[in-house]
N, C-alpha and C positions, 0 to 999 in steps of 0.2 A: 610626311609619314617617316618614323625612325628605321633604318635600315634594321635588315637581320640578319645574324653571323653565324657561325659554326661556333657551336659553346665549348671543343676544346681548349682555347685558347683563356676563357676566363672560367674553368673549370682549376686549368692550369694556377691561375693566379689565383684562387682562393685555398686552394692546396698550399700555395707557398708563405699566403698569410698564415693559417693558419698553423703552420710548422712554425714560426716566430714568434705564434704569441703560446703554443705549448713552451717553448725555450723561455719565455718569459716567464712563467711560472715556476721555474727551476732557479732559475738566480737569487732568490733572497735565501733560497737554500742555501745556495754555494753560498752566500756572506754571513751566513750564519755559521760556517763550521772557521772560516777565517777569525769572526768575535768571539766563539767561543776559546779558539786557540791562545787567542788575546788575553782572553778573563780567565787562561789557566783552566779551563773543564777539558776531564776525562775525554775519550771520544765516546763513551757507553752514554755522559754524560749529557753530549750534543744531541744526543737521541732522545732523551728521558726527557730531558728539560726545554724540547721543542717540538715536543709531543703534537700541539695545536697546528705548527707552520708545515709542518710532516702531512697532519692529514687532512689541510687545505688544501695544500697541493696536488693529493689523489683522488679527494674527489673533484676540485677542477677539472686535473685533467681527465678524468672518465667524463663530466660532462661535456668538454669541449672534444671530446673524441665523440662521444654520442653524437653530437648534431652534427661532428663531421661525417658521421655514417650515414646521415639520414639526409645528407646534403646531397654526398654520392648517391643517392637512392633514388631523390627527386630528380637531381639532373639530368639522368639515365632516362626520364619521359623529355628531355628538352633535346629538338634537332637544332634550333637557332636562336638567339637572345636577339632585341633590341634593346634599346637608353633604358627603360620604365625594369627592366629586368635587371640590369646593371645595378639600376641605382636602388631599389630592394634589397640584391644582393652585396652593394656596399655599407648598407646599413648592417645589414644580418654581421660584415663582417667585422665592420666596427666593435659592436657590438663582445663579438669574441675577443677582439684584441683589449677591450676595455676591462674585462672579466679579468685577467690578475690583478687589477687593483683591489675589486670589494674582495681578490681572495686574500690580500695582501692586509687587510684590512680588518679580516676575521681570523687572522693568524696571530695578528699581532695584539689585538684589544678584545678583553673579554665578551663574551657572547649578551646581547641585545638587540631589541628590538628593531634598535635602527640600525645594528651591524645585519644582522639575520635578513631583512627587511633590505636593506641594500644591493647584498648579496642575490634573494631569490627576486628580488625586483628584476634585477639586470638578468638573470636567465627567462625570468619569465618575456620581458620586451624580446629579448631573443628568440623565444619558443611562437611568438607572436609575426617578426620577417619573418620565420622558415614555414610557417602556415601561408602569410603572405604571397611566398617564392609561389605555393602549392597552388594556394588559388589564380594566381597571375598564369600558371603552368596551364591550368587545367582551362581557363577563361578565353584563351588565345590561341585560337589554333594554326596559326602564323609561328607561333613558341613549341608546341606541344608537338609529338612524334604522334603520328597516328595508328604508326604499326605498334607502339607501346603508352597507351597512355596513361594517366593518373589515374587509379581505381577509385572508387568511391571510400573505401575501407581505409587507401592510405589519406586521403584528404579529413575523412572522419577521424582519424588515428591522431592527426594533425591536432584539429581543434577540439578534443578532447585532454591531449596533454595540455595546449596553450591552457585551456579555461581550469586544468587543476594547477596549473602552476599558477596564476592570478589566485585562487584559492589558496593555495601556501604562502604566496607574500602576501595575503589580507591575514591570515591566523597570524601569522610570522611577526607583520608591524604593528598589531593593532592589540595584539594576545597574549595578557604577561605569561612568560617562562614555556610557550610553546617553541620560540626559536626555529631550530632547524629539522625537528620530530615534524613538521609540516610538509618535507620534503615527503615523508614516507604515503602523502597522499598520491604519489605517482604511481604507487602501486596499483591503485583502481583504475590506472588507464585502460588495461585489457579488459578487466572486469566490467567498462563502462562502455567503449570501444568497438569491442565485439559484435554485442548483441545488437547495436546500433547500424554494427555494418551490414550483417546477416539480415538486419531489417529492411535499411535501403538500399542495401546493392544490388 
């Protein structure tokens, strides 16, 4: 039987990954404003002419701020982790620290199907551990706090966003010239979500 622990301690450590691999998506910045100094451009210039690698970067980091919120969210039903919890939540965080590559990757090479398609792949396997974490939370009452636990609404919440993010990297790889306008299926998460939770909660 895997022992169980107080989740400050790898609460802590996912906090500190994830502040690393934010930093990480700022650096091709910072060497962007050094080559352009290089190639003689303006600084108005470093702006205009890196328009793409600017605004990969903020929506990465909005998205990897999002599941960091909603990591804090989950955790907050956890009094104690075991191994099978750990190693969930090593993948979830792998997974974040992977994410400035495809953003690295859509910054720098025109939009496609298998850039876009790469890109919403890796959040969506993402969006899929942090449902994981949810179901493992809620499955275990050994894991789970009694005086706060998983609602049905956040676990619905949950596999809701996962299954529209699977639906934006299917339009995304499979779909000429839809791209990244497939993101904006997240919008119907509430819209899908809700009425779902009101139903079975």
């Amino acid at each position: 039987m895997s022992m169980t622990r107080n989740p400050d301690r790898l609460v802590l450590f996912t906090d500190a990954v994830v502040a690393i691999a934010v930093t990480l998506l700022v650096l091709p910045l910072v060497e962007v404003v050094t080559e352009s100094k290089t190639e003689g451009l303006t600084a108005v210039e470093v702006i205009t002419e890196h328009r793409p690698q600017i605004f990969t970067f903020l929506l990465s980091f909005v998205v990897i701020v999002r599941f960091w919120l909603v990591h804090h969210r989950v955790f907050e039903h956890v009094r104690r982790y075991n191994t099978r919890l750990i190693q969930l939540n090593l993948g979830w965080l792998l997974l974040i620290v992977i994410l400035p590559f495809p953003t690295e990757i859509i910054g720098s090479f025109e939009s496609s199907r298998f850039t876009s398609g790469l890109y919403i792949g890796t959040i969506w396997v993402l969006s899929l551990c942090q449902t994981g974490l949810v179901l493992m939370i809620q499955r275990h009452p050994d894991i789970e706090d009694p005086d706060n636990p998983v609602t049905r609404g956040e676990l619905i919440n949950s596999i809701v966003t996962a299954g529209l993010f699977g639906l934006a990297f299917v339009l995304a790889a499979l779909v000429p010239h839809v791209a990244f306008y497939a993101l904006f299926l997240l919008f119907l998460t509430p819209v899908i979500s809700r009425p779902l939770a009101r139903r079975y909660g």
